[in-house]
C-alpha positions as a Python dict, from the first residue, in 0.01 Angstrom:
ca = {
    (1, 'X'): (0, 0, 0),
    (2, 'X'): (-368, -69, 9),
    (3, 'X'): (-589, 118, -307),
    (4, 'X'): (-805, 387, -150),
    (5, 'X'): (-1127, 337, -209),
    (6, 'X'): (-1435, 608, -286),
    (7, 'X'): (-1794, 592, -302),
    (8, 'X'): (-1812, 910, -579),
    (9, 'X'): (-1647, 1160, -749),
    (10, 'X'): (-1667, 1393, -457),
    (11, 'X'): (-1593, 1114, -207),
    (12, 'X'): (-1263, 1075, -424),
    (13, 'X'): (-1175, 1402, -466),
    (14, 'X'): (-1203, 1468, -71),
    (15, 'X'): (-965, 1232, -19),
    (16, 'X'): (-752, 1326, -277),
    (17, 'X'): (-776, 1068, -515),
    (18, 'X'): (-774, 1184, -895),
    (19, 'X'): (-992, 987, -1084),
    (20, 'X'): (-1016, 872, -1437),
    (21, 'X'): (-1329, 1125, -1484),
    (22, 'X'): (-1148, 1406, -1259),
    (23, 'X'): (-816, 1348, -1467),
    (24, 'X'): (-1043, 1353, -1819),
    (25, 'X'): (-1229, 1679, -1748),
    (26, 'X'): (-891, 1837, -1613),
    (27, 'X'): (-753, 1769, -2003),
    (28, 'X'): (-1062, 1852, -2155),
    (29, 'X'): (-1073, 2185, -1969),
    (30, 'X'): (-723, 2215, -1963),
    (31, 'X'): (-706, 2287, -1604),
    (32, 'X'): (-486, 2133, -1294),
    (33, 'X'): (-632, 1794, -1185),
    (34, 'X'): (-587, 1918, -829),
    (35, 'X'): (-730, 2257, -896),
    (36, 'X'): (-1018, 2082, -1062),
    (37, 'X'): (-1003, 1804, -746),
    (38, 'X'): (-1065, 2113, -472),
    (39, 'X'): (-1370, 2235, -712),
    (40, 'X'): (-1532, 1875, -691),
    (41, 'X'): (-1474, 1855, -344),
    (42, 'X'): (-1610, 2163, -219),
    (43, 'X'): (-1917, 2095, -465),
    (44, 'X'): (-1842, 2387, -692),
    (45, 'X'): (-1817, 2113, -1011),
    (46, 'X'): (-1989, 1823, -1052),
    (47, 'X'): (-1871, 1524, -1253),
    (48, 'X'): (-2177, 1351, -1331),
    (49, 'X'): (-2073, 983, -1379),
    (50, 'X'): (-2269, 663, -1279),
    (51, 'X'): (-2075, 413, -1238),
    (52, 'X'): (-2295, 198, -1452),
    (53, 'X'): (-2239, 397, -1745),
    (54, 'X'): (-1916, 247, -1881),
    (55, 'X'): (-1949, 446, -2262),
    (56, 'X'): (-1937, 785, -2078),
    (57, 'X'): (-1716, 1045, -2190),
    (58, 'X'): (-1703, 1235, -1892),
    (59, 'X'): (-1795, 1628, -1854),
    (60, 'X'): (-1743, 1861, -1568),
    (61, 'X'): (-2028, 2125, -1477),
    (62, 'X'): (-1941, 2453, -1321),
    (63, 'X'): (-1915, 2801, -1362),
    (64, 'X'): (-1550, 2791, -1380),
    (65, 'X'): (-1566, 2528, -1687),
    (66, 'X'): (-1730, 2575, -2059),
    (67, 'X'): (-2039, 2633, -2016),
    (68, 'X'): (-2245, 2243, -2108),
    (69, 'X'): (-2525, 2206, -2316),
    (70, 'X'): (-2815, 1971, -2211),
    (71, 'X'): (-3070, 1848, -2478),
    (72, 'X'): (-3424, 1721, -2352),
    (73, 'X'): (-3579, 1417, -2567),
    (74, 'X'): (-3809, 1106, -2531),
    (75, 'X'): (-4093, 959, -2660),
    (76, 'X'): (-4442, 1051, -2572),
    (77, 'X'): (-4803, 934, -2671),
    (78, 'X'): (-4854, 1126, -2948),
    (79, 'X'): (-4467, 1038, -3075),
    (80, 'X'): (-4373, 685, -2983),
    (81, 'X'): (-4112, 627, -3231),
    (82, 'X'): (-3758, 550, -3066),
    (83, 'X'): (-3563, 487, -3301),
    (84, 'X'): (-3658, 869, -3401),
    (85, 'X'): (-3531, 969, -3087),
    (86, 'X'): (-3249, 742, -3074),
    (87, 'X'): (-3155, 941, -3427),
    (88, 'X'): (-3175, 1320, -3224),
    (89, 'X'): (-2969, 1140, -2943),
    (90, 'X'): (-2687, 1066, -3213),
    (91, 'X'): (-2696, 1393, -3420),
    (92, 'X'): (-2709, 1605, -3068),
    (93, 'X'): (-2361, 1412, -2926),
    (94, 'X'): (-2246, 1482, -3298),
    (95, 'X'): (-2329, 1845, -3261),
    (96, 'X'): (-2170, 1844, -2926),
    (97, 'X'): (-2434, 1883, -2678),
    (98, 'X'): (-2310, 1719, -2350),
    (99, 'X'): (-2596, 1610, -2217),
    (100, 'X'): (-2909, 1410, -2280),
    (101, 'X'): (-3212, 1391, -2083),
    (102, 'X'): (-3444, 1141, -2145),
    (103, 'X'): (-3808, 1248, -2053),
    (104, 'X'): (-3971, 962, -2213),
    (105, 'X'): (-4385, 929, -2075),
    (106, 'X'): (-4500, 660, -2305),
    (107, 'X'): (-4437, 243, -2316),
    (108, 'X'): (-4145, 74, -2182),
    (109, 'X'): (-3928, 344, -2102),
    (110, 'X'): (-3666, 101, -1979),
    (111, 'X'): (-3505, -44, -2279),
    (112, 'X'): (-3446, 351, -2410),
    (113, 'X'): (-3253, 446, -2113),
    (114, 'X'): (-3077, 113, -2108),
    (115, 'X'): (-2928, 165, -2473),
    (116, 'X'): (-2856, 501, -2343),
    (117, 'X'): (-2622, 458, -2096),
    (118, 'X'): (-2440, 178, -2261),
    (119, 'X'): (-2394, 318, -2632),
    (120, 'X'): (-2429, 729, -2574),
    (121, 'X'): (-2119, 910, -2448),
    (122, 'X'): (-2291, 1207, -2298),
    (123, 'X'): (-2414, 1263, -1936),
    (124, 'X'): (-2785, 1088, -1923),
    (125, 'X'): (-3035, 1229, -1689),
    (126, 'X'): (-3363, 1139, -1627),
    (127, 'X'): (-3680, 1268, -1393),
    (128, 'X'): (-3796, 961, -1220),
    (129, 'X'): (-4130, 1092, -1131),
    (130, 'X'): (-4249, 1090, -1498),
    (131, 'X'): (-4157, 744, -1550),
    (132, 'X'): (-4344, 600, -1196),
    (133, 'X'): (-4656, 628, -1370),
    (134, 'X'): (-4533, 487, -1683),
    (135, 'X'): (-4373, 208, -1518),
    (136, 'X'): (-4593, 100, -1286),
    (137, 'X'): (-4932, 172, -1511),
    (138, 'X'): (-5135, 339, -1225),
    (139, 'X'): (-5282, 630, -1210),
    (140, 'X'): (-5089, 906, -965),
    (141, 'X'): (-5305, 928, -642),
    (142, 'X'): (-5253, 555, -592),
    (143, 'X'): (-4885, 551, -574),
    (144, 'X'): (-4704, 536, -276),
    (145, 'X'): (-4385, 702, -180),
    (146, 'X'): (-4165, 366, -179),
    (147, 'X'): (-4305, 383, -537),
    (148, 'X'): (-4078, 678, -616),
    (149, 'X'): (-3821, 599, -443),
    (150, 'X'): (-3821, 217, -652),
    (151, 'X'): (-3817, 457, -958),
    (152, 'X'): (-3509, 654, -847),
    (153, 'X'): (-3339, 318, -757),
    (154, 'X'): (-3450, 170, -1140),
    (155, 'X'): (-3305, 463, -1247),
    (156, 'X'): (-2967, 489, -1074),
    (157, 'X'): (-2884, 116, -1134),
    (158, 'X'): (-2962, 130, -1533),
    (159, 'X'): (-2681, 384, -1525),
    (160, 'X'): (-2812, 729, -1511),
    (161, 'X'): (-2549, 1006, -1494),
    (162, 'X'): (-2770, 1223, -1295),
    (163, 'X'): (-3164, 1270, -1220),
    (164, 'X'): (-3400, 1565, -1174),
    (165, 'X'): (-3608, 1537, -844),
    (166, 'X'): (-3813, 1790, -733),
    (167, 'X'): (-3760, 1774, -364),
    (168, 'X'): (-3825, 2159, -278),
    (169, 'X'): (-4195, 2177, -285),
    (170, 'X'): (-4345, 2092, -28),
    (171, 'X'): (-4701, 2116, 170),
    (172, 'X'): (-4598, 2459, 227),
    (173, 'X'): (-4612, 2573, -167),
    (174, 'X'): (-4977, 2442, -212),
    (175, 'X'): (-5034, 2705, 46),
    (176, 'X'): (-4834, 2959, -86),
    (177, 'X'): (-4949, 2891, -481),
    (178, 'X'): (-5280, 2912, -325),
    (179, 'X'): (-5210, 3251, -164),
    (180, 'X'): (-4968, 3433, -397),
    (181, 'X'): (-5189, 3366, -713),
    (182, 'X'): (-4954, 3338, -1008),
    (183, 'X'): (-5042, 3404, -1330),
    (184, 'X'): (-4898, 3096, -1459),
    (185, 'X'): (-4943, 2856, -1179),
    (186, 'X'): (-4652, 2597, -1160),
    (187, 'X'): (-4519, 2433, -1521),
    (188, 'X'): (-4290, 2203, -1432),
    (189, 'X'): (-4429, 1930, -1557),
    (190, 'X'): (-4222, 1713, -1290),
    (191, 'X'): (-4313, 1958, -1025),
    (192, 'X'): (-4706, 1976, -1153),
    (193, 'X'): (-4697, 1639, -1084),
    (194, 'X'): (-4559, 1593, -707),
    (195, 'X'): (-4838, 1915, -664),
    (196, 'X'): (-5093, 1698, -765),
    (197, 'X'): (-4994, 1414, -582),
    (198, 'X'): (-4930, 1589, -229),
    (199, 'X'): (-5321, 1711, -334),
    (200, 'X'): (-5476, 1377, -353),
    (201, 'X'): (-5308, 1210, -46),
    (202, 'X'): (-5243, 1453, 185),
    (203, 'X'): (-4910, 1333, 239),
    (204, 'X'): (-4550, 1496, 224),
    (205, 'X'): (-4361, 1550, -124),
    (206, 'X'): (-4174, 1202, -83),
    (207, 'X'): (-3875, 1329, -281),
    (208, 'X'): (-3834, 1576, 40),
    (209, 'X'): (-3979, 1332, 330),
    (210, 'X'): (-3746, 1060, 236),
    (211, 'X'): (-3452, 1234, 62),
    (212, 'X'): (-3184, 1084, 291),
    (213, 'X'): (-3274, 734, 164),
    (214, 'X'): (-3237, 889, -151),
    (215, 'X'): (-2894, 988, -61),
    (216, 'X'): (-2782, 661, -37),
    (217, 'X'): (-2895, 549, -301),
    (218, 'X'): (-2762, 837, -548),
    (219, 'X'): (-2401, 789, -326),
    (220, 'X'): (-2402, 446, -385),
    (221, 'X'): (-2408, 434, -779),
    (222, 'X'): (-2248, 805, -780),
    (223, 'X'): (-2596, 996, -909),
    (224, 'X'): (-2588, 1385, -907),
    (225, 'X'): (-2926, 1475, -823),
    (226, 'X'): (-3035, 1790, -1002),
    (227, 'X'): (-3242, 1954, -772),
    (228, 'X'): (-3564, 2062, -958),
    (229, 'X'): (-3742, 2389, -945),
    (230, 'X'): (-4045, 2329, -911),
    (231, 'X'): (-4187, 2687, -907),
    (232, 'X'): (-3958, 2760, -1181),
    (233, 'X'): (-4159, 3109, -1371),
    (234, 'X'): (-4383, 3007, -1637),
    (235, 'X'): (-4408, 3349, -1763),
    (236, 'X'): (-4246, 3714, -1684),
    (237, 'X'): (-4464, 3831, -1472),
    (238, 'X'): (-4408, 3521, -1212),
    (239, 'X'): (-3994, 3593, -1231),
    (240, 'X'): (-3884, 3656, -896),
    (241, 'X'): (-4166, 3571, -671),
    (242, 'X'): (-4160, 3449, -353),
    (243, 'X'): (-4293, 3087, -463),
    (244, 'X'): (-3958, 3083, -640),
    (245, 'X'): (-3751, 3254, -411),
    (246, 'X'): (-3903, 3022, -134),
    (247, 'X'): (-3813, 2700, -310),
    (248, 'X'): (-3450, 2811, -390),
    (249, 'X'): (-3372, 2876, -15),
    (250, 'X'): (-3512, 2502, 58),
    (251, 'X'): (-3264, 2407, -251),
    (252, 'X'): (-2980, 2556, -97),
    (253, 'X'): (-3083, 2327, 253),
    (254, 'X'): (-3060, 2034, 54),
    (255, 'X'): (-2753, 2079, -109),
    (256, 'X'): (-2587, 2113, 174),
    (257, 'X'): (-2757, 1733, 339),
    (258, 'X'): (-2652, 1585, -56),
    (259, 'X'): (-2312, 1697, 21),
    (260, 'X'): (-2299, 1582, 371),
    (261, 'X'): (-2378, 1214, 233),
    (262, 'X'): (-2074, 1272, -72),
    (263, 'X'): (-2330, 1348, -326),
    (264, 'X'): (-2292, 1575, -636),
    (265, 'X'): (-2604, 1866, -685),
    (266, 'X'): (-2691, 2097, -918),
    (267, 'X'): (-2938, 2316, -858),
    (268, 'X'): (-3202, 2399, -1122),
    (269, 'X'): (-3312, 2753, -1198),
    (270, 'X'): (-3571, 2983, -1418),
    (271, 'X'): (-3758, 2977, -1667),
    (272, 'X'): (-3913, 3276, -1814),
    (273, 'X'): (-3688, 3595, -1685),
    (274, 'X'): (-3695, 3985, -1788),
    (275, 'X'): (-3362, 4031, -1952),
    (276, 'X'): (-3284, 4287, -1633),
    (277, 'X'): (-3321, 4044, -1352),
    (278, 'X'): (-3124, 3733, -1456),
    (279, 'X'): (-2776, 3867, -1352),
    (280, 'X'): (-2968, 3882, -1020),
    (281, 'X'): (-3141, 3571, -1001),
    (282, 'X'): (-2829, 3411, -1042),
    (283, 'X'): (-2608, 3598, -818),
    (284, 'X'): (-2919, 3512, -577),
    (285, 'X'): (-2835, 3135, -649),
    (286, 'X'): (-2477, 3096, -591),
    (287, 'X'): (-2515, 3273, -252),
    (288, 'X'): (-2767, 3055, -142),
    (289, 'X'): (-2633, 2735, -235),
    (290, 'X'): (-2303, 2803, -191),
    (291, 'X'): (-2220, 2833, -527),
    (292, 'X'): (-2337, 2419, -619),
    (293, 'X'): (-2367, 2419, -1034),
    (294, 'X'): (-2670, 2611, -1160),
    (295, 'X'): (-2827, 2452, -1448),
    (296, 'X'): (-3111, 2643, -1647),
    (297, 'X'): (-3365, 2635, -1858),
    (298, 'X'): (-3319, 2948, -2113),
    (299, 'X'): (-3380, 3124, -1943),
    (300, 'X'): (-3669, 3295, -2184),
    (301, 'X'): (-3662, 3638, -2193),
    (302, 'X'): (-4016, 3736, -2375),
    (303, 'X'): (-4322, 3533, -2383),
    (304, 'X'): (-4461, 3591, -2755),
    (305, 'X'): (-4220, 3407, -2966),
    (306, 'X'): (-4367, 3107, -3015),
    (307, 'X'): (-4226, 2926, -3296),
    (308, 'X'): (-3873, 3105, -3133),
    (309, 'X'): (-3764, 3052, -2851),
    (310, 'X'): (-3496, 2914, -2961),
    (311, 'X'): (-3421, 3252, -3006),
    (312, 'X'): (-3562, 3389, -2692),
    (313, 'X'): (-3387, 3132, -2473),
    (314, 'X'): (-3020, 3194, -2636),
    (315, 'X'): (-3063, 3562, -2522),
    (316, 'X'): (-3139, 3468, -2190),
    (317, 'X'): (-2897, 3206, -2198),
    (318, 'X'): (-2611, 3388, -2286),
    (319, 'X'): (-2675, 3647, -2005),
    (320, 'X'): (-2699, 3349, -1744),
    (321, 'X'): (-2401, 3219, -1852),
    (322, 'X'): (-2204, 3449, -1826),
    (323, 'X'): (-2329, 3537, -1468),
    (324, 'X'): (-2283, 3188, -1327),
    (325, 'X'): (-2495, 2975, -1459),
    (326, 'X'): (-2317, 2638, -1556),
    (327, 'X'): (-2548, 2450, -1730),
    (328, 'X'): (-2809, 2570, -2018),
    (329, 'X'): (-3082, 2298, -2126),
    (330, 'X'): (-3128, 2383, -2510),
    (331, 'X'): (-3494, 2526, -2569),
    (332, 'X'): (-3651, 2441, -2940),
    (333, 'X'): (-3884, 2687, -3183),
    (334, 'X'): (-4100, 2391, -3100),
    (335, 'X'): (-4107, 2480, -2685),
    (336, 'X'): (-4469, 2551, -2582),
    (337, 'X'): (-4588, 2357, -2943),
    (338, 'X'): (-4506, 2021, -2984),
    (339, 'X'): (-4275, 1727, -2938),
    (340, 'X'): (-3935, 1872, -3124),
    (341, 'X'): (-3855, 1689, -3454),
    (342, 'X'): (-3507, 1671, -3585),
    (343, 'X'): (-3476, 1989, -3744),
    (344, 'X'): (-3637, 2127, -3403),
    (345, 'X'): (-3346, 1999, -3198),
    (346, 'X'): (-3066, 2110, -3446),
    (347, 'X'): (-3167, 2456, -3424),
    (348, 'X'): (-3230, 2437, -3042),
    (349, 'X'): (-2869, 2303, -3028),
    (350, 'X'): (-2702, 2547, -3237),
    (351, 'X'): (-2889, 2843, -3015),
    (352, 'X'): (-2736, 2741, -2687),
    (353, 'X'): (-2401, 2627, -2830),
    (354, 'X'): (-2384, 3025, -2920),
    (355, 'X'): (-2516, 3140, -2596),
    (356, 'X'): (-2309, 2921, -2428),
    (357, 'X'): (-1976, 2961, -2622),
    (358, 'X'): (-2078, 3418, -2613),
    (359, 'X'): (-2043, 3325, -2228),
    (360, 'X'): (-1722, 3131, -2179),
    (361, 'X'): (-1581, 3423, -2447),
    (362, 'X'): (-1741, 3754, -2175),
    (363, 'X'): (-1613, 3552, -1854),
    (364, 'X'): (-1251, 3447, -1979),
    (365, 'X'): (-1250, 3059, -1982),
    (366, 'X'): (-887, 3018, -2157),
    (367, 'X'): (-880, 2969, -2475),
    (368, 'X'): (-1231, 2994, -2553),
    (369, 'X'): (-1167, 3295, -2811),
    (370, 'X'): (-919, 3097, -3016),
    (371, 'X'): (-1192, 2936, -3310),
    (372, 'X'): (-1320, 3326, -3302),
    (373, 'X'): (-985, 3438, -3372),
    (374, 'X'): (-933, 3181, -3628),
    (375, 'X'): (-1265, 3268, -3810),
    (376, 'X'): (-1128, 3640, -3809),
    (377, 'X'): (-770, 3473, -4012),
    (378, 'X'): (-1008, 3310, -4227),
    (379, 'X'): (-1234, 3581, -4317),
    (380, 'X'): (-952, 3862, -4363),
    (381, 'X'): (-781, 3553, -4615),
    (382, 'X'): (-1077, 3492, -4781),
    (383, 'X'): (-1032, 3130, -4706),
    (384, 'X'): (-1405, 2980, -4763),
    (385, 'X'): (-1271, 2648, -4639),
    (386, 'X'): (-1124, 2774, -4312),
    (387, 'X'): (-1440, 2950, -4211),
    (388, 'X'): (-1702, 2660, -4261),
    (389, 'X'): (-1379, 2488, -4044),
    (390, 'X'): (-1455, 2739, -3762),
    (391, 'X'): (-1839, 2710, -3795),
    (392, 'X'): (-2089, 2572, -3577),
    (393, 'X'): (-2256, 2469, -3821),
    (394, 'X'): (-2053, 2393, -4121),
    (395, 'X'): (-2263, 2224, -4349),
    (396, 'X'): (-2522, 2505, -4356),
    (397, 'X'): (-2286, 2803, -4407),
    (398, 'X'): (-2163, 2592, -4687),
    (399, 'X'): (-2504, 2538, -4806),
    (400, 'X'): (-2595, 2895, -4815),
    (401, 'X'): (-2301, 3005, -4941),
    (402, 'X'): (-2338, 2722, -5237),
    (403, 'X'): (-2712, 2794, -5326),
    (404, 'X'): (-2620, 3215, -5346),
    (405, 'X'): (-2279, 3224, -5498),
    (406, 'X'): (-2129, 3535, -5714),
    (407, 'X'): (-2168, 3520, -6057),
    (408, 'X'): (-1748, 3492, -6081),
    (409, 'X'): (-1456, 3446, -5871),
    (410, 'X'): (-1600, 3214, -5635),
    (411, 'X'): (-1337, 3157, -5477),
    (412, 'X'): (-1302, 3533, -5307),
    (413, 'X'): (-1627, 3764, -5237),
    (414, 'X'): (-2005, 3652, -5166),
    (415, 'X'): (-2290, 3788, -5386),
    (416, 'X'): (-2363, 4052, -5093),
    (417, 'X'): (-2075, 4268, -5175),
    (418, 'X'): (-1918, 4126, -5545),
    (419, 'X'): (-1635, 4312, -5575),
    (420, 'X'): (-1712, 4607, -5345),
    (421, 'X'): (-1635, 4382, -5064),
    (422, 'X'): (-1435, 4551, -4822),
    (423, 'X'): (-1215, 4276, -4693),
    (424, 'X'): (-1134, 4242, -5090),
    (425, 'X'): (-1088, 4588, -5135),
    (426, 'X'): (-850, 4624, -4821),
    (427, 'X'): (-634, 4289, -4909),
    (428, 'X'): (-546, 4467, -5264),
    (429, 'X'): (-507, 4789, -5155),
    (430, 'X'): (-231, 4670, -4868),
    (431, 'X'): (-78, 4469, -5154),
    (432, 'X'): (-67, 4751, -5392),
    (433, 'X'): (-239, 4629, -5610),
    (434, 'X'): (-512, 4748, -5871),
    (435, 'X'): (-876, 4724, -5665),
    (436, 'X'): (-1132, 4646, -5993),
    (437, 'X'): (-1511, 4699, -5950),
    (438, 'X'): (-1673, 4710, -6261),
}
């Protein structure tokens, strides 16, 4: 009998073919490989795997799934060091982000994203319109489309597991940014940048004009385009607007051409949202695009925590999450600063590997409670060992434990509570035994 063959992971999965990717996410998510087959086929979870990148360990992204973790890096002018980033790369896979997304805008970005996708096991993305200027060394106005579209091809044979194009602005948003004065303007940098360009020429976002020959490009190395939101909100006061709103319903058209042509999508969303309008926003999403893999930034909930937002993105994050959103990109205290260093990305990793794991706990995903549940074993035992087990981050509960410990019995209470420590007091009193405090 002859092999069926498939273009990409949704090509296969409409046919019915479970591949090695589909049958690898179906273990790691212990779900049915045909349950999980329907879900790629209908576009409800993409598998975002190049078929270039040979070291992937592959990841499905959907609301149904554990929530994924996406951490932004790259070099830039002012930090040009690679083998720097090449060290965040490393300790983010260790820390088990699933995602890394290389927004490099200085040198030869080429070599980077080649040792990418042949030594890093996570899903690689990319946003080919930062890298045409870099590559090419003009300035913006004096590109052409077929420039970006070379880029997109560059980027899809080097082995990129999916790429961010911002295909929903069009000449109709200069119009509307024009008219709707937000306070904040548009800050995707990505989508600042296809603005500017429309501006200068005249001409028609090519990401939009010529997205069908981007469709075959992305269908034939099997690259999920993340569709890019351009008028993403800056700041609370833009959440919401009809700039974004706009944008989204053009999203939601071209999902629907991406999955005409086989193509995975995920759709990019907000930003910076008031706490009481994300459940909204995305509800709003999965209606509109039919309930494609919504992949977020935060979102931010206040916009004076500088130095935080870590913080302020977990919140919003967690809320998303567990709402529908599939996807969380990490946010650092250094977001709206500076370049992230090292410490920078552990924190912003830790943040949204708590937002994201509070999410899969509040919507069910099976077994997602079990480490929780072992932590709670731990804790009631007393078992120090156990707990920094469970951890997220085991080697700085361990720390802090370490630098603060009781003055004796290590081995049962912290110096919080000594021996007033309830979970103390409680084991010995169950036991019948003699509870000593002074």
């Amino acid at each position: 009998m002859k092999e069926m063959k498939y273009t990409t992971q949704m090509d296969a999965a409409r046919k019915g073919i479970i591949t090695p990717e589909i049958k690898e996410v179906a273990r790691k998510e212990n779900m049915d490989e045909g349950k999980l087959c329907e879900l790629v086929a209908c576009g409800k979870v993409a598998i975002c795997a190049n078929r270039h990148h040979k070291c992937l360990s592959p990841e499905g992204v959907g609301s149904m799934l554990r929530t994924k973790i996406n951490v932004n890096l790259g070099v830039s002018r002012d930090c040009r060091d690679y083998d720097i980033e090449m060290q965040k790369v490393m300790s983010a896979v260790n820390m088990g982000a699933e995602a890394i997304m290389d927004l490099s805008s200085h040198g030869d970005t080429q070599p980077f994203r080649r040792k990418l996708t042949s030594e890093c096991p996570a899903m690689i993305g990319t946003v080919p319109v930062y890298d045409s200027v870099i590559h090419y060394q003009r300035d913006l106005a004096t590109l052409t489309a077929k420039d970006f579209i070379d880029v997109v091809r560059l980027h899809a044979e080097d082995g990129v597991d999916f790429v961010t194009l911002h295909c929903g602005i069009t000449r109709k948003t200069i119009e509307q940014i024009k008219k709707h004065k937000r306070k904040m303007n548009i800050v995707s940098r990505g989508g600042s940048l296809v603005f500017a360009w429309m501006s200068m020429t005249g001409e028609e976002n090519p990401f939009y004009e010529y997205y069908d020959e981007i469709l075959d490009i992305c269908e034939e190395h099997d690259v999920t385009i993340s569709l890019g939101d351009a008028c993403r909100p800056g700041c609370l006061a833009d959440a919401t607007d009809v700039c974004q709103i706009e944008e989204l319903v053009r999203l939601g058209e071209l999902t629907k051409r991406a999955w005409e042509h086989n193509v995975q999508v995920m759709v990019e969303g907000p930003g910076h949202v008031p706490l009481d309008q994300i459940a909204a926003n995305m509800k709003v999403q999965q209606t509109i695009c039919m309930g494609a893999p919504f992949y977020v930034l935060g979102p931010l909930v206040t916009d004076i925590a500088p130095g935080y937002d870590h913080i302020t993105s977990a919140i919003g994050g967690a809320v998303a999450a567990m709402n529908g959103a599939a996807f969380l990109c990490y946010v650092t205290p250094a977001e709206h600063l500076a370049l992230p260093n090292v410490s920078d990305v552990k924190q912003g990793i830790i943040a949204s590997k708590i937002a994201a794991h509070a999410a899969d706990i509040a919507k069910g995903i099976p077994g997602a409670r079990d480490i929780d549940d072992r932590m709670a074993d731990a804790r009631r035992n007393l078992d120090w060992e156990a707990q920094y087990e469970c951890a997220l981050d085991p080697e700085t509960a361990k720390a802090i434990r370490d630098s603060r410990a009781p003055e004796d019995d290590h081995s049962e209470a912290c110096s919080m509570c000594g021996k007033f420590c309830a979970v103390r007091s409680m084991n010995k009193a169950l036991a019948g035994e003699m509870i000593d405090i002074l």
